[in-house]
CHARMM-style PDB file with segment names, atoms N, HN, CA, C and O in Angstrom:
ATOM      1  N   UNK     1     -21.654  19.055  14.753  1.00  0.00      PROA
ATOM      2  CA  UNK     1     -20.966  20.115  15.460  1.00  0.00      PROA
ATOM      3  C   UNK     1     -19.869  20.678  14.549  1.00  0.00      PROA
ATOM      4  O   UNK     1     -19.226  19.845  13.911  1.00  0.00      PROA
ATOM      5  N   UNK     2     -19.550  22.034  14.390  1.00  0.00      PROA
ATOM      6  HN  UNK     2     -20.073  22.712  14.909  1.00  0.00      PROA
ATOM      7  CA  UNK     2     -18.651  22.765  13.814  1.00  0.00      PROA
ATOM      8  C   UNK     2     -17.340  22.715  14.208  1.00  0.00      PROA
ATOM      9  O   UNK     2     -17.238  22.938  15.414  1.00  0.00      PROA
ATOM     10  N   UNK     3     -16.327  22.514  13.671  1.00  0.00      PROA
ATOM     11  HN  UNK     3     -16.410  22.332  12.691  1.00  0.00      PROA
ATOM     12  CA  UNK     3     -14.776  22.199  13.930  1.00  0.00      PROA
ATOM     13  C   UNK     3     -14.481  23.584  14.131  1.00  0.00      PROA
ATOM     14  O   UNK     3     -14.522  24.383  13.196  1.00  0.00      PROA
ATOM     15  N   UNK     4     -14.179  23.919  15.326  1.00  0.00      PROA
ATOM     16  HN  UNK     4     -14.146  23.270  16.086  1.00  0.00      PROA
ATOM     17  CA  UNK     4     -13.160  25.344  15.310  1.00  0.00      PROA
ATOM     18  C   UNK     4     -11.625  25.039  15.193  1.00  0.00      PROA
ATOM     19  O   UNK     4     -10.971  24.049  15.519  1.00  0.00      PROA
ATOM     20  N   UNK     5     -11.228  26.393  14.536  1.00  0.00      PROA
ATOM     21  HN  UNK     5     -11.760  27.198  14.271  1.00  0.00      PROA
ATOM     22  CA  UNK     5      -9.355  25.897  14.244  1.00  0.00      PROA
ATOM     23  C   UNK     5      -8.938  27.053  15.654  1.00  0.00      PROA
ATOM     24  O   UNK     5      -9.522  27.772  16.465  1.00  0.00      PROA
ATOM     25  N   UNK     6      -7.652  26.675  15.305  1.00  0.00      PROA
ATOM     26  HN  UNK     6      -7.178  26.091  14.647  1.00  0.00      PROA
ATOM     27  CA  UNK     6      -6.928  27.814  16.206  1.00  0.00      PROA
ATOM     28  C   UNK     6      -5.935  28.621  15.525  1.00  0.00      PROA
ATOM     29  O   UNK     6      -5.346  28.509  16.601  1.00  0.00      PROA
ATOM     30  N   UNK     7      -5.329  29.174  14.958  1.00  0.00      PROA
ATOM     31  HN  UNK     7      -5.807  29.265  14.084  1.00  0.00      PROA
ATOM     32  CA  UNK     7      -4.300  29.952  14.473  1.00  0.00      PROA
ATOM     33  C   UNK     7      -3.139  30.547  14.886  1.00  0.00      PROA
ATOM     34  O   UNK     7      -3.125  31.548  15.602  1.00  0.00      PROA
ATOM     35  N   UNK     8      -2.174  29.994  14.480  1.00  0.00      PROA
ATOM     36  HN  UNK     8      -2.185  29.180  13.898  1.00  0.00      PROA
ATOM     37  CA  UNK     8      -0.834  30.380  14.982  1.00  0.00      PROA
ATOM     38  C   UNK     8      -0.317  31.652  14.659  1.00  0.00      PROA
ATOM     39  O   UNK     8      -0.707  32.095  13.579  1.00  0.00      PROA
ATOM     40  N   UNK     9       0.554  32.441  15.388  1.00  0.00      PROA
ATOM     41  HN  UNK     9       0.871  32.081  16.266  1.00  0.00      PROA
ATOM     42  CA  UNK     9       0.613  33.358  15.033  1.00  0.00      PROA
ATOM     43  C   UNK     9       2.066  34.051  15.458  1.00  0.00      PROA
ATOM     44  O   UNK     9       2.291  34.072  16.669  1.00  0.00      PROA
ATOM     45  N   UNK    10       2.820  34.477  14.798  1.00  0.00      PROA
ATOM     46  HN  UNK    10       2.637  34.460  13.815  1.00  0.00      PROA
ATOM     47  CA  UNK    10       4.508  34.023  15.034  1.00  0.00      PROA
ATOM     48  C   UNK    10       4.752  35.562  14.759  1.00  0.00      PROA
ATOM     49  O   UNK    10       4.241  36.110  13.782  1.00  0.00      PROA
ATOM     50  N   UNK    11       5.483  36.176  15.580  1.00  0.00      PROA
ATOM     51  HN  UNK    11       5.899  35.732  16.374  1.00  0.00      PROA
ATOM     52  CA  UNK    11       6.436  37.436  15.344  1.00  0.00      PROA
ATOM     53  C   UNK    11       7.878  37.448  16.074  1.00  0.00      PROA
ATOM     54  O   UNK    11       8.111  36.682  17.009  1.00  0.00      PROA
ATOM     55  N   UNK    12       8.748  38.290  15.628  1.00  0.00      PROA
ATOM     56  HN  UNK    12       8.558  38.913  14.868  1.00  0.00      PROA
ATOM     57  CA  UNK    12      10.134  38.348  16.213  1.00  0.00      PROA
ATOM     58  C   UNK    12      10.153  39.838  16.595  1.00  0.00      PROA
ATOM     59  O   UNK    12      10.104  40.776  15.800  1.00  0.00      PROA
ATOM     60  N   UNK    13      10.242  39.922  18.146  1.00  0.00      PROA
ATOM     61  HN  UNK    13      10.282  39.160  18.792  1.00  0.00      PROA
ATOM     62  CA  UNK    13      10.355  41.395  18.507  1.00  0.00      PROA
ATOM     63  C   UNK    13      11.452  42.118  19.049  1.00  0.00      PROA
ATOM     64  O   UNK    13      11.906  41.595  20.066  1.00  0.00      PROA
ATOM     65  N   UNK    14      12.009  43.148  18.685  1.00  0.00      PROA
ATOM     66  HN  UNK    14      11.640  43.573  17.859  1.00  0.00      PROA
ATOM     67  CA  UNK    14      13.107  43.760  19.138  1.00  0.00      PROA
ATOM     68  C   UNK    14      13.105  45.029  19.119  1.00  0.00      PROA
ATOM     69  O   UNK    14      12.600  45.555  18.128  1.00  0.00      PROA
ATOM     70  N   UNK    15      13.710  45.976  20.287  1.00  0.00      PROA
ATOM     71  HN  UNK    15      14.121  45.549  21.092  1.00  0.00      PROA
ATOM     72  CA  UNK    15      14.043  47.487  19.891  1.00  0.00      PROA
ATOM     73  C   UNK    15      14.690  48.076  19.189  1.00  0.00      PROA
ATOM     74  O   UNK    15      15.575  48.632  19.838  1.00  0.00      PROA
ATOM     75  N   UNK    16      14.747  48.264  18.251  1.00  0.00      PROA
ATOM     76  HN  UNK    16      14.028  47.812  17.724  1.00  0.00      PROA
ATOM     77  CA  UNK    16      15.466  49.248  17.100  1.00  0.00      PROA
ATOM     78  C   UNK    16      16.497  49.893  17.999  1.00  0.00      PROA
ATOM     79  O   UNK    16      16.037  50.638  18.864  1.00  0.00      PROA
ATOM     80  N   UNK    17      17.988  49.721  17.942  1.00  0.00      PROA
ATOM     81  HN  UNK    17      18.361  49.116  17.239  1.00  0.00      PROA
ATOM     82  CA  UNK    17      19.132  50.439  18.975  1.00  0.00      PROA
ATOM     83  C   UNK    17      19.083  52.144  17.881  1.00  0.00      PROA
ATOM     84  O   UNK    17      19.486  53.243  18.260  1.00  0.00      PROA
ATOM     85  N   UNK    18      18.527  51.839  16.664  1.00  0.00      PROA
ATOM     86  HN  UNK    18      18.199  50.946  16.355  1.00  0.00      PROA
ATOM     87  CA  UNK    18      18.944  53.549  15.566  1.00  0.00      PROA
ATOM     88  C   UNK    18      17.817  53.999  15.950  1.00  0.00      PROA
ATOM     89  O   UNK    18      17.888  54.951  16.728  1.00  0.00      PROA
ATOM     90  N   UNK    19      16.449  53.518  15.575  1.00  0.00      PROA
ATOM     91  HN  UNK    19      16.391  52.745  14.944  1.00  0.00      PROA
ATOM     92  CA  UNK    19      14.885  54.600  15.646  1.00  0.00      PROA
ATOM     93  C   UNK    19      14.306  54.310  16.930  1.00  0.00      PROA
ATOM     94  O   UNK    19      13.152  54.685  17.139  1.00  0.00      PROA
ATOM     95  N   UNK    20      15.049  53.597  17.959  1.00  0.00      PROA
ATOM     96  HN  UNK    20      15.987  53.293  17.789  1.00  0.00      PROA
ATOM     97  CA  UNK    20      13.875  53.235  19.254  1.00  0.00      PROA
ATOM     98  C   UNK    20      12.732  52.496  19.218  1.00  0.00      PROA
ATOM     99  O   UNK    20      12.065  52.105  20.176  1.00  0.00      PROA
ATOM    100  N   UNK    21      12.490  52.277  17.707  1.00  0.00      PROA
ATOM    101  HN  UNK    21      13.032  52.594  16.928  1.00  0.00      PROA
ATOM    102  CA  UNK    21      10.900  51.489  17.801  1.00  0.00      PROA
ATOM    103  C   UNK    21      10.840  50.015  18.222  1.00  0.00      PROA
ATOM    104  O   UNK    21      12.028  49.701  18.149  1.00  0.00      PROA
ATOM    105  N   UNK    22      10.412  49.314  18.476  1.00  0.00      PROA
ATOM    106  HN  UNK    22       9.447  49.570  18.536  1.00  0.00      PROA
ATOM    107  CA  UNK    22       9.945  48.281  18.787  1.00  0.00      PROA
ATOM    108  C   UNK    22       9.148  47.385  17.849  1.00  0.00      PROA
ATOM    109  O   UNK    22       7.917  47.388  17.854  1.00  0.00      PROA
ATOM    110  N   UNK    23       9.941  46.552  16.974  1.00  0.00      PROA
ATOM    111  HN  UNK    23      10.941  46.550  16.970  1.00  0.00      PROA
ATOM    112  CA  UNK    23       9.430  46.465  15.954  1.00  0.00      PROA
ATOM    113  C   UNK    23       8.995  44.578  15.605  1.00  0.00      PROA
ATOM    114  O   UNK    23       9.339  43.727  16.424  1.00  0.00      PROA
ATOM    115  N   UNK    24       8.548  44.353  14.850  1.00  0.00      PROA
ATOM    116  HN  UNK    24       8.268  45.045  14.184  1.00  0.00      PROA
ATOM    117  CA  UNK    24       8.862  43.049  14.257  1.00  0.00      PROA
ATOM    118  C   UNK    24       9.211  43.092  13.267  1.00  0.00      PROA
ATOM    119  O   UNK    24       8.706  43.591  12.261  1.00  0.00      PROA
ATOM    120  N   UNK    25      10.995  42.077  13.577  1.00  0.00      PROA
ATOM    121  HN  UNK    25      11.405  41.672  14.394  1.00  0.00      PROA
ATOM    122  CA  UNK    25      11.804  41.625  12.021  1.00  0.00      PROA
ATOM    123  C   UNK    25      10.911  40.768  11.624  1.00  0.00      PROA
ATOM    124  O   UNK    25      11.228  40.764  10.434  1.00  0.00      PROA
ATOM    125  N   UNK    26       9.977  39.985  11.697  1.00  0.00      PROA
ATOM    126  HN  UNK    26       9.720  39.988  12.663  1.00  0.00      PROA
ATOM    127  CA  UNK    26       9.396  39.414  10.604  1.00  0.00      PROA
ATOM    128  C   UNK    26       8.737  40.372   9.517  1.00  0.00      PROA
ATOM    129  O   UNK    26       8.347  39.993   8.413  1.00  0.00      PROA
ATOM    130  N   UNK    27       8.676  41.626   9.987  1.00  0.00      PROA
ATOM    131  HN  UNK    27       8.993  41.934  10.884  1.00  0.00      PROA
ATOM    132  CA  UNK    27       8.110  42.110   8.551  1.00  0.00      PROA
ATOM    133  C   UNK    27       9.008  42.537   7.366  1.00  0.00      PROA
ATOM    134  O   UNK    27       8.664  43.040   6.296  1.00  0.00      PROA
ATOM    135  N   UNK    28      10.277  42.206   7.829  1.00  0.00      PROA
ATOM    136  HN  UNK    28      10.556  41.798   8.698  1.00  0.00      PROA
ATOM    137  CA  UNK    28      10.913  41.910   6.789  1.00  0.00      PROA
ATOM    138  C   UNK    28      10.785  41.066   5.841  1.00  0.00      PROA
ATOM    139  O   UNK    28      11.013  39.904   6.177  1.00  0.00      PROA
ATOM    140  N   UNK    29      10.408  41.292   4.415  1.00  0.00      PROA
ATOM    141  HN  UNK    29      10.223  42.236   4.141  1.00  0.00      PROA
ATOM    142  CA  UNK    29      10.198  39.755   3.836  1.00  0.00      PROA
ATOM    143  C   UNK    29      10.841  39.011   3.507  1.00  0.00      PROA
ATOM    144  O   UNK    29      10.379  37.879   3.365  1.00  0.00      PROA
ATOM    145  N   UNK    30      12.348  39.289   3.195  1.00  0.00      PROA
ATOM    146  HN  UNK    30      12.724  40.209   3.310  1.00  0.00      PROA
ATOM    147  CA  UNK    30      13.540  38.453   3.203  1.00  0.00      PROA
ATOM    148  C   UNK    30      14.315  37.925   4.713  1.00  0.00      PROA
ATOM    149  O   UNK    30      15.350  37.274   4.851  1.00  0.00      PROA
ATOM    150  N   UNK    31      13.534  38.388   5.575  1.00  0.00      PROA
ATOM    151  HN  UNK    31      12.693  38.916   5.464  1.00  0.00      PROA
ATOM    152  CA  UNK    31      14.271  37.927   7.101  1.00  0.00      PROA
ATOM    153  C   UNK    31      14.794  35.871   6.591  1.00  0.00      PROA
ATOM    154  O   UNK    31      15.972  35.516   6.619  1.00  0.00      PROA
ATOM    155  N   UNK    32      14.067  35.254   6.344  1.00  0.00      PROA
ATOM    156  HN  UNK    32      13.109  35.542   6.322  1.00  0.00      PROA
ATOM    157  CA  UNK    32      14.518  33.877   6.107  1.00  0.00      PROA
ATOM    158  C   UNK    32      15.261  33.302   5.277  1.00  0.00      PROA
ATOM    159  O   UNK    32      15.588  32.116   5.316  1.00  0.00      PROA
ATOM    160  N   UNK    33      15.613  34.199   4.376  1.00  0.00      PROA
ATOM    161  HN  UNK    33      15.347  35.163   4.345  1.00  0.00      PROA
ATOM    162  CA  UNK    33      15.937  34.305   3.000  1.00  0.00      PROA
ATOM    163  C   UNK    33      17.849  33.281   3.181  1.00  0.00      PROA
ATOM    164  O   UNK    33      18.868  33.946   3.373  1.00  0.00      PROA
ATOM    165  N   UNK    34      17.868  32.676   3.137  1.00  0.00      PROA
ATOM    166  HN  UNK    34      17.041  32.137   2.981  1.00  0.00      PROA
ATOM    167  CA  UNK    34      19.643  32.417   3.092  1.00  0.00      PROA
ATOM    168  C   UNK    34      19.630  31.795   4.945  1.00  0.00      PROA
ATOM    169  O   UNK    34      20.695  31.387   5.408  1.00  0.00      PROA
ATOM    170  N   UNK    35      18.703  31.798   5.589  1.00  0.00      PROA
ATOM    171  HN  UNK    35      17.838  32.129   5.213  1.00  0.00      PROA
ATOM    172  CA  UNK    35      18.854  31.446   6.381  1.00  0.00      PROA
ATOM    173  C   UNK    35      17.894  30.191   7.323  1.00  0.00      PROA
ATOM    174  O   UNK    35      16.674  30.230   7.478  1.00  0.00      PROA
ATOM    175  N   UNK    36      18.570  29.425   7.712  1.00  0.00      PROA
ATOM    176  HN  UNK    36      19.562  29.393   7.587  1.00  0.00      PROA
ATOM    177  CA  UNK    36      17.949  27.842   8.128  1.00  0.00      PROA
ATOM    178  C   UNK    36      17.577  27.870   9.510  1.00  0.00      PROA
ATOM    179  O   UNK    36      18.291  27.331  10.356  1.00  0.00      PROA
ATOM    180  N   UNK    37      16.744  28.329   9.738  1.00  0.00      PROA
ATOM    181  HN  UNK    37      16.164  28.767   9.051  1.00  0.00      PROA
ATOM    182  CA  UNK    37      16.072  28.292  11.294  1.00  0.00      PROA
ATOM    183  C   UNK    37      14.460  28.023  10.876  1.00  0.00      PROA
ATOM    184  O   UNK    37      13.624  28.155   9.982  1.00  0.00      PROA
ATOM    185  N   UNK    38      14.822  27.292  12.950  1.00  0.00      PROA
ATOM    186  HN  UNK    38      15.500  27.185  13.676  1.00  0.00      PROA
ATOM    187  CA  UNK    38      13.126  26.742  12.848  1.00  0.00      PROA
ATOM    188  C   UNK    38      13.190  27.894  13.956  1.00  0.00      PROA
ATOM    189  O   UNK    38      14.009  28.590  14.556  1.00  0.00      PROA
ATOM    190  N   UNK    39      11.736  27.646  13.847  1.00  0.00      PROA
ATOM    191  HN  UNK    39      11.070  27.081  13.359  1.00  0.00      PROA
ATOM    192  CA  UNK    39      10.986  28.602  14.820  1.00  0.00      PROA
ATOM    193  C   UNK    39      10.915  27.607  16.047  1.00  0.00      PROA
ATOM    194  O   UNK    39      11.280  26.476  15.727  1.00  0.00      PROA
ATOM    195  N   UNK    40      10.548  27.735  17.331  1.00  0.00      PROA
ATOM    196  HN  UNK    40      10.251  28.654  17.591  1.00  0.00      PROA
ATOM    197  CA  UNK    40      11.626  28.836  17.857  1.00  0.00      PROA
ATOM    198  C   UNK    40      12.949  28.755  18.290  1.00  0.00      PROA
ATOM    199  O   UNK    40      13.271  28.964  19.460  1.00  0.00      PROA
ATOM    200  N   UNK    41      13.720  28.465  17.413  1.00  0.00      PROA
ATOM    201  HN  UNK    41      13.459  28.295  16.463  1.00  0.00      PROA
ATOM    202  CA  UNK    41      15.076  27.997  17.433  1.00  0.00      PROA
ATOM    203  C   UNK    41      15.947  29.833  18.199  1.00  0.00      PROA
ATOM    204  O   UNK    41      15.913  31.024  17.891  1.00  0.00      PROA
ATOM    205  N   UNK    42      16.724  28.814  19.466  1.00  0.00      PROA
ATOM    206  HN  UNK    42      16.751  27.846  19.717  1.00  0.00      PROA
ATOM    207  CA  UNK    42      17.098  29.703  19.985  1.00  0.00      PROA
ATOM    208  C   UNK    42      18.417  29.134  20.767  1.00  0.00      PROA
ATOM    209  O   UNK    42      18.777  27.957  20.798  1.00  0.00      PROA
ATOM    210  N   UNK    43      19.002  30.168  21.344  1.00  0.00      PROA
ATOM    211  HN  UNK    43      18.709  31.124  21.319  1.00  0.00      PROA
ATOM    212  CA  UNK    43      20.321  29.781  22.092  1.00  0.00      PROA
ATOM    213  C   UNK    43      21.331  28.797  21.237  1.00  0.00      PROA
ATOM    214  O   UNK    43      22.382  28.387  21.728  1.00  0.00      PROA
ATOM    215  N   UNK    44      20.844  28.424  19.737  1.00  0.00      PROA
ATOM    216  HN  UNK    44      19.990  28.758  19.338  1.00  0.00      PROA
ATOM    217  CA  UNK    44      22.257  27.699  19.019  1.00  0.00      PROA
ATOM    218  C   UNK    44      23.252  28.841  18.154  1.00  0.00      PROA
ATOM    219  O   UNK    44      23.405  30.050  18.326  1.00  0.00      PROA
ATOM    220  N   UNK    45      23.683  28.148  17.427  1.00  0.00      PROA
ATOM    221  HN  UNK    45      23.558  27.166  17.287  1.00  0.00      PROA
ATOM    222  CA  UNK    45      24.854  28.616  16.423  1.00  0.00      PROA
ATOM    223  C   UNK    45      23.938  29.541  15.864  1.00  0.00      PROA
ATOM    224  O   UNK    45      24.155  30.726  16.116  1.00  0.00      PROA
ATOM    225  N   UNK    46      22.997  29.265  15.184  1.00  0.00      PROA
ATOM    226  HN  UNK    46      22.821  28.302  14.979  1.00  0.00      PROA
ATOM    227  CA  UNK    46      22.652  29.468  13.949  1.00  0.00      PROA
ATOM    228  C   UNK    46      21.323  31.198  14.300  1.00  0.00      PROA
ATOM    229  O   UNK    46      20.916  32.098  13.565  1.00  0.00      PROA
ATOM    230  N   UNK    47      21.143  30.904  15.548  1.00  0.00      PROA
ATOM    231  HN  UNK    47      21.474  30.173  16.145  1.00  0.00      PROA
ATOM    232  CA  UNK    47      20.527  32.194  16.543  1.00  0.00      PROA
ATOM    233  C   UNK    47      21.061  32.543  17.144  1.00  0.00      PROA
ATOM    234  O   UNK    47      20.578  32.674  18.269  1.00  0.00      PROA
ATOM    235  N   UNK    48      22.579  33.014  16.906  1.00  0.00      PROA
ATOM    236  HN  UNK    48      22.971  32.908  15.992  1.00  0.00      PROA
ATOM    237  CA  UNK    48      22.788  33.907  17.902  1.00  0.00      PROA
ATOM    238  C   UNK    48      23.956  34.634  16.476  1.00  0.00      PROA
ATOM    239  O   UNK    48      24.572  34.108  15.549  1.00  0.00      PROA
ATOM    240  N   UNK    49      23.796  36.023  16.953  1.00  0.00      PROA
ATOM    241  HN  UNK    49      23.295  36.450  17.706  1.00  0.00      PROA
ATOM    242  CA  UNK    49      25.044  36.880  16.368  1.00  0.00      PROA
ATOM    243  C   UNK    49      24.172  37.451  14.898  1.00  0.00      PROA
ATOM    244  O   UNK    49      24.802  37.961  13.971  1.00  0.00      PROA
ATOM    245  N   UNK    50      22.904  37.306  14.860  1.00  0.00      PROA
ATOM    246  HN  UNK    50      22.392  36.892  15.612  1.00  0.00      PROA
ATOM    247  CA  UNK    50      22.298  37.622  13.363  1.00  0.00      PROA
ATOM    248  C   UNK    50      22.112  38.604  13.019  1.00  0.00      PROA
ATOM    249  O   UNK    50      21.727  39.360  13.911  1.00  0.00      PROA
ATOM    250  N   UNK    51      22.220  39.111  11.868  1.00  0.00      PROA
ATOM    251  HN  UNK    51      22.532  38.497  11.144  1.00  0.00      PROA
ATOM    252  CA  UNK    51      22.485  41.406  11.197  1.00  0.00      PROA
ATOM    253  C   UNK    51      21.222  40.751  10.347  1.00  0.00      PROA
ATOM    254  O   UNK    51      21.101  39.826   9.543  1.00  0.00      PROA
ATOM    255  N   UNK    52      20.166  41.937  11.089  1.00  0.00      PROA
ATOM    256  HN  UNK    52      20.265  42.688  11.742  1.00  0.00      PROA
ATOM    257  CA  UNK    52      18.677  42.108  11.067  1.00  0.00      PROA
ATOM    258  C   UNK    52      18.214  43.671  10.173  1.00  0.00      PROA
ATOM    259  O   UNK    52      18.950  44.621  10.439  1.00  0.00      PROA
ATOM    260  N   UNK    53      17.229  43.908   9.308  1.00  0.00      PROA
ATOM    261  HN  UNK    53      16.632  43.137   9.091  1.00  0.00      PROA
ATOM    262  CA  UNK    53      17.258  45.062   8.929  1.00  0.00      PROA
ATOM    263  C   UNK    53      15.801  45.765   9.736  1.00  0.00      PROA
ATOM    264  O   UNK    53      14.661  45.318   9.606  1.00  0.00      PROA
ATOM    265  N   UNK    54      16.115  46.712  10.402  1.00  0.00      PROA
ATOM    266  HN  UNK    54      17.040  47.076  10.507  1.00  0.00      PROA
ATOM    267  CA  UNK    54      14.727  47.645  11.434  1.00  0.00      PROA
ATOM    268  C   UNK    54      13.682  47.711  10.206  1.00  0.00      PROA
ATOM    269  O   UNK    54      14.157  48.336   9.258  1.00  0.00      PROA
ATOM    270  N   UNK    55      12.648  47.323  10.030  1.00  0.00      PROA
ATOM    271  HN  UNK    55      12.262  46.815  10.800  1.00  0.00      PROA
ATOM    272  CA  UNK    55      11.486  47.347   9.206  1.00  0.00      PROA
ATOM    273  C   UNK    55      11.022  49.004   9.179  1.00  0.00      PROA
ATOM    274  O   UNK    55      11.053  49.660   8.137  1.00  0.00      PROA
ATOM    275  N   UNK    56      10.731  49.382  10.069  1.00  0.00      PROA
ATOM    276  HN  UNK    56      10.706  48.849  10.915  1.00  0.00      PROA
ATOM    277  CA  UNK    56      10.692  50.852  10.349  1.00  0.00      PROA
ATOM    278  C   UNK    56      11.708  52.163   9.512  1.00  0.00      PROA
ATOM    279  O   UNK    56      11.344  53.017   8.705  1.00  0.00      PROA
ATOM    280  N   UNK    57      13.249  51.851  10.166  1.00  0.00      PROA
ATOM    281  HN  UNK    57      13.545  51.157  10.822  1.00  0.00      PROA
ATOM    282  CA  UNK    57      14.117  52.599   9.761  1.00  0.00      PROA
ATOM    283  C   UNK    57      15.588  51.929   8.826  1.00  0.00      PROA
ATOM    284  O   UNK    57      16.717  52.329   8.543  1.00  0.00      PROA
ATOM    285  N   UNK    58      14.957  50.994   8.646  1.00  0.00      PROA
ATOM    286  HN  UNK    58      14.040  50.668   8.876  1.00  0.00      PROA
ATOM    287  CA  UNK    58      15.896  50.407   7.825  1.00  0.00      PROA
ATOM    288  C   UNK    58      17.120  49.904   8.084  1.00  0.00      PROA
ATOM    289  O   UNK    58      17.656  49.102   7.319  1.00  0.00      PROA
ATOM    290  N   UNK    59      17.607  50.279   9.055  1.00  0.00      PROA
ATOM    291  HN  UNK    59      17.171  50.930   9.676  1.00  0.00      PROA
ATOM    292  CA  UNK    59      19.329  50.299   9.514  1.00  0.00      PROA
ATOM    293  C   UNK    59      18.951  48.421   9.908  1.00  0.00      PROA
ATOM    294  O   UNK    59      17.965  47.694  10.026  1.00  0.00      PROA
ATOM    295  N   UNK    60      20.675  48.312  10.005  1.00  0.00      PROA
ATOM    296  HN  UNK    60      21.476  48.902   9.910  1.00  0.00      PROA
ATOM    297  CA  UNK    60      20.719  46.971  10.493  1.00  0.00      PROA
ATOM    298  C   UNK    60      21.623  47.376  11.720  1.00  0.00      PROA
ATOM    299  O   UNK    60      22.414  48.273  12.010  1.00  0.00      PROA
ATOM    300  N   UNK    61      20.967  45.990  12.412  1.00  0.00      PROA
ATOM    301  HN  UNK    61      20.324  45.262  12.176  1.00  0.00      PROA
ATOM    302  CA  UNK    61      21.782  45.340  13.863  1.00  0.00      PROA
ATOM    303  C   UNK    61      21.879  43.892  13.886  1.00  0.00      PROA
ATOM    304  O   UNK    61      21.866  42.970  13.071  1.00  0.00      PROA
ATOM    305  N   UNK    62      22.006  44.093  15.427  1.00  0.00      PROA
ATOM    306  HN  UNK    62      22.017  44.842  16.090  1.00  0.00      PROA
ATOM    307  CA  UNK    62      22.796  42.400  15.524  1.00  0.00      PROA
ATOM    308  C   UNK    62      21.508  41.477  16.908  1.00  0.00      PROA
ATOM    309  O   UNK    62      21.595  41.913  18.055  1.00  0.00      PROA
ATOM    310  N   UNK    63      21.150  41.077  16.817  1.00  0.00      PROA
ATOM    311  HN  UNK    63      21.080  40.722  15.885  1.00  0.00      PROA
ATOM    312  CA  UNK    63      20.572  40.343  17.671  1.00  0.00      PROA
ATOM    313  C   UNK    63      20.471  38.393  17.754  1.00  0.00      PROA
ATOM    314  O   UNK    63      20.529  37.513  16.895  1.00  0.00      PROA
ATOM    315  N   UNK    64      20.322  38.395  19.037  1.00  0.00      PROA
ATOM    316  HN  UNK    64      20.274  39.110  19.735  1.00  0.00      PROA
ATOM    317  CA  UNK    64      20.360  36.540  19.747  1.00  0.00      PROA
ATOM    318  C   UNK    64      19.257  36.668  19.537  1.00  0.00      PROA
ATOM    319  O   UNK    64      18.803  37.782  19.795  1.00  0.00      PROA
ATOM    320  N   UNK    65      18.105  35.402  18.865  1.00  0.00      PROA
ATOM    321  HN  UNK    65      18.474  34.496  18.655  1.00  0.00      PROA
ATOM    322  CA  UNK    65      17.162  34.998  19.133  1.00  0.00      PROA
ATOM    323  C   UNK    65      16.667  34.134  20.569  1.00  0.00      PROA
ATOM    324  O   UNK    65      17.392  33.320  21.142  1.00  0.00      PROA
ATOM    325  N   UNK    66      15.820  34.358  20.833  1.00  0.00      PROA
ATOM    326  HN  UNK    66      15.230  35.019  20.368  1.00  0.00      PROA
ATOM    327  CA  UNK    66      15.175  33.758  22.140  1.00  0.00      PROA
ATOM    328  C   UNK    66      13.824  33.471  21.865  1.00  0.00      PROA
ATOM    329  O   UNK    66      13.327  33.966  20.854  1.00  0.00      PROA
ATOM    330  N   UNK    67      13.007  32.598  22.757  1.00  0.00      PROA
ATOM    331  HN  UNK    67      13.410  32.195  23.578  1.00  0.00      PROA
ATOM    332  CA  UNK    67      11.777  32.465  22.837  1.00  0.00      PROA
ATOM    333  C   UNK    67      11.434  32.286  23.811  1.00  0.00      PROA
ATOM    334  OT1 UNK    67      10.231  32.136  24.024  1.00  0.00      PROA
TER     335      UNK     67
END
């Protein structure tokens, strides 16, 4: 019998407060860069208060992670 896998599949979603879009900061490729989080690390120190850059329009904001 053939082993099927399953595949995980992880995004971070938020509304852009400058372009309106609805985007995922993970397509940022430095989003992790300098920064120590697990997935889905949420409601601590280290997720909350974070300056994110809009993948779309570039601007930065501030967002709490949640899951």
């Amino acid at each position: 019998m053939a082993k099927h896998t399953a595949t995980w599949s992880v995004s971070l979603d938020a509304d852009c407060p400058h372009c309106g879009e609805y985007v995922d900061l993970l397509e940022d490729p430095d989003f992790f860069d300098g920064r120590q989080l697990d997935i889905p690390e949420h409601d601590t120190e280290r997720s909350r208060d974070l300056d994110v850059i809009c993948p779309e329009c570039g601007e930065e904001f501030e967002v709490d992670l949640e899951w």
